[in-house]
Structure formats: C-alpha cells, structure tokens
C-alpha positions as CSV (number, residue, x, y, z in Angstrom):
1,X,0.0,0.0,0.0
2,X,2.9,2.2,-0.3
3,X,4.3,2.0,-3.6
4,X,5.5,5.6,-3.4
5,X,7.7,4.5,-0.9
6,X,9.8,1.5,-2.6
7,X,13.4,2.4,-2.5
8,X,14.7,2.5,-6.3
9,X,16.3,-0.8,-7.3
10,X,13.5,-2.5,-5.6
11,X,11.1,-2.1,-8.3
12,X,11.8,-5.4,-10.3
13,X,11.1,-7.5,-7.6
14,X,8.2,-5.5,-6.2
15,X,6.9,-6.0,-10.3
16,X,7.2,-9.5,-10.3
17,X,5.5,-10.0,-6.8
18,X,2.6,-7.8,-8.2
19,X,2.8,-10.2,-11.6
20,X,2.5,-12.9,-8.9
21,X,5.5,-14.9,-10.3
22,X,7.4,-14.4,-6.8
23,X,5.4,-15.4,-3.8
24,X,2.2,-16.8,-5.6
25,X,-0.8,-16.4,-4.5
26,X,-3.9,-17.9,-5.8
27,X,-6.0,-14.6,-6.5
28,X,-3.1,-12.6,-7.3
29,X,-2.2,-9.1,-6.1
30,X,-3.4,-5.9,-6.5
31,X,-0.9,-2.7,-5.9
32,X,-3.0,0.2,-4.5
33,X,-1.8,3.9,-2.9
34,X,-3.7,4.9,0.1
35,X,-3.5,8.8,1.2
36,X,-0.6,9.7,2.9
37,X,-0.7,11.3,7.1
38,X,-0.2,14.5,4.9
39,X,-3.2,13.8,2.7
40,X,-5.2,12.9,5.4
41,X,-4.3,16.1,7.6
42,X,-5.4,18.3,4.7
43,X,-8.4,17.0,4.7
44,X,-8.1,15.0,1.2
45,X,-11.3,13.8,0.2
46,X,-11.5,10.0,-1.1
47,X,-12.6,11.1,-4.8
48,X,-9.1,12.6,-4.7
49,X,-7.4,10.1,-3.5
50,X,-8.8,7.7,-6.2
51,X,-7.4,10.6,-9.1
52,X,-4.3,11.0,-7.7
53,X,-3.8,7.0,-7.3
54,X,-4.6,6.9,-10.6
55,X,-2.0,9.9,-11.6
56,X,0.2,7.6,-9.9
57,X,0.3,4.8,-11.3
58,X,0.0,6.4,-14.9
59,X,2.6,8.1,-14.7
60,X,5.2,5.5,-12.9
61,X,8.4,4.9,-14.7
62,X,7.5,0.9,-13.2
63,X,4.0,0.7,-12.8
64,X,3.0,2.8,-15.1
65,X,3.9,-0.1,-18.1
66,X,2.2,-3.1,-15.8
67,X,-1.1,-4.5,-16.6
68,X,-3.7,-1.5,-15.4
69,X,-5.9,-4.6,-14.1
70,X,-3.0,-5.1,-10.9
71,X,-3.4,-1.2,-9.8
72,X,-5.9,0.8,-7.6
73,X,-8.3,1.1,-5.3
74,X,-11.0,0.6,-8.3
75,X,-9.5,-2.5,-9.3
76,X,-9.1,-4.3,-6.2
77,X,-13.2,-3.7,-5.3
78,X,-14.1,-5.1,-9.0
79,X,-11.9,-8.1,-7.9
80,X,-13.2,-8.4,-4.7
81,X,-16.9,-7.7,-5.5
82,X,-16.4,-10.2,-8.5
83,X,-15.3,-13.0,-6.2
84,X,-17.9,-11.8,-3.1
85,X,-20.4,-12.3,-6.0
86,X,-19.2,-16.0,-7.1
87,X,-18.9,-16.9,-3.5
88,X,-22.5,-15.6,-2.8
89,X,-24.0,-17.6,-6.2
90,X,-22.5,-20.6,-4.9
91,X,-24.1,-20.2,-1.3
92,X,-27.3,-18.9,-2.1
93,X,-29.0,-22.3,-3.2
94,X,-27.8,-24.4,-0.2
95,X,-29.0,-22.0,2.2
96,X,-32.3,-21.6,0.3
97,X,-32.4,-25.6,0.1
98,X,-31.6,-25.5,4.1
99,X,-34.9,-23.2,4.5
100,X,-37.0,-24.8,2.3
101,X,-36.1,-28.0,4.7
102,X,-36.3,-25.8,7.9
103,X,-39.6,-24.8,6.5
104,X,-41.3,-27.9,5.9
C-alpha cells in the first residue's frame, strides 16, 4: 500500500511479486496507494485520492507499463466484489435448500 515508498532498485522484484511470479498467491495481487498522514491532515477527500492513485500509477516509470488490471483502489473492489459475487451464487441455493427443509 505504499508504492511511493519502494526504494529505487527494488522495483523489479516488487513488479514481479505484483505479476504474482514471486510469492504466488492464488487470487493474485493488486498494488493500490492509500493517502498519505499528509493527505489525510489536509483533509483530502476519497474522490481525490482515487485521481491522484490513478495519476500515480500512470505516470510511474515501473507501474505505469504493468497490466492496469493489478493497480488501484477501483480494481481491487471489482476483484473483490467479482469473487464476493461467485462466492454468494455458490451459497445462495444451499442456504435456500436449508430453509426450504427448515420450513417444511
């Protein structure tokens, strides 16, 4: 959550983590910027944020030329409201079955 922060020569490594070909993980990783203690002391709203995340990683010598799909705050909730979703087909008819039996 701090990409700003990566000390330069780290940024290969940190790419291929956020690839997920180091340190694999199933779902894969998604690199996002949260607001800084200064952001936050001024007040800076979340619509902001979200712009300058996006600024960010547009404009990275690194992140700007990965796959847009791995970066911000917007990505991340489509991944995780994608899987909430699949997770929530696949539970919905056993619970309805377990009703339907509670039911009867």
């Amino acid at each position: 959550t701090k990409p700003d922060l990566i000390g330069p020569g780290s940024e290969e490594e940190v790419l291929a983590v956020l690839q997920n070909e180091r340190k694999h993980l199933n779902l894969g990783y998604v690199m996002v910027k949260c607001r800084s203690q200064a952001d936050l002391n001024q007040s800076m709203s979340v619509s902001k944020a979200r712009e300058a995340e996006a600024k960010f990683f547009s404009t990275h010598e690194y992140w700007g030329k990965c796959d847009p799909s791995l970066t911000g705050v917007v990505q991340l909730t489509r991944r995780l409201t994608t899987l909430l979703v699949g997770r929530i087909q696949l539970a919905l008819p056993i619970i309805k079955w377990e009703l339907q039996n509670e039911l009867e």
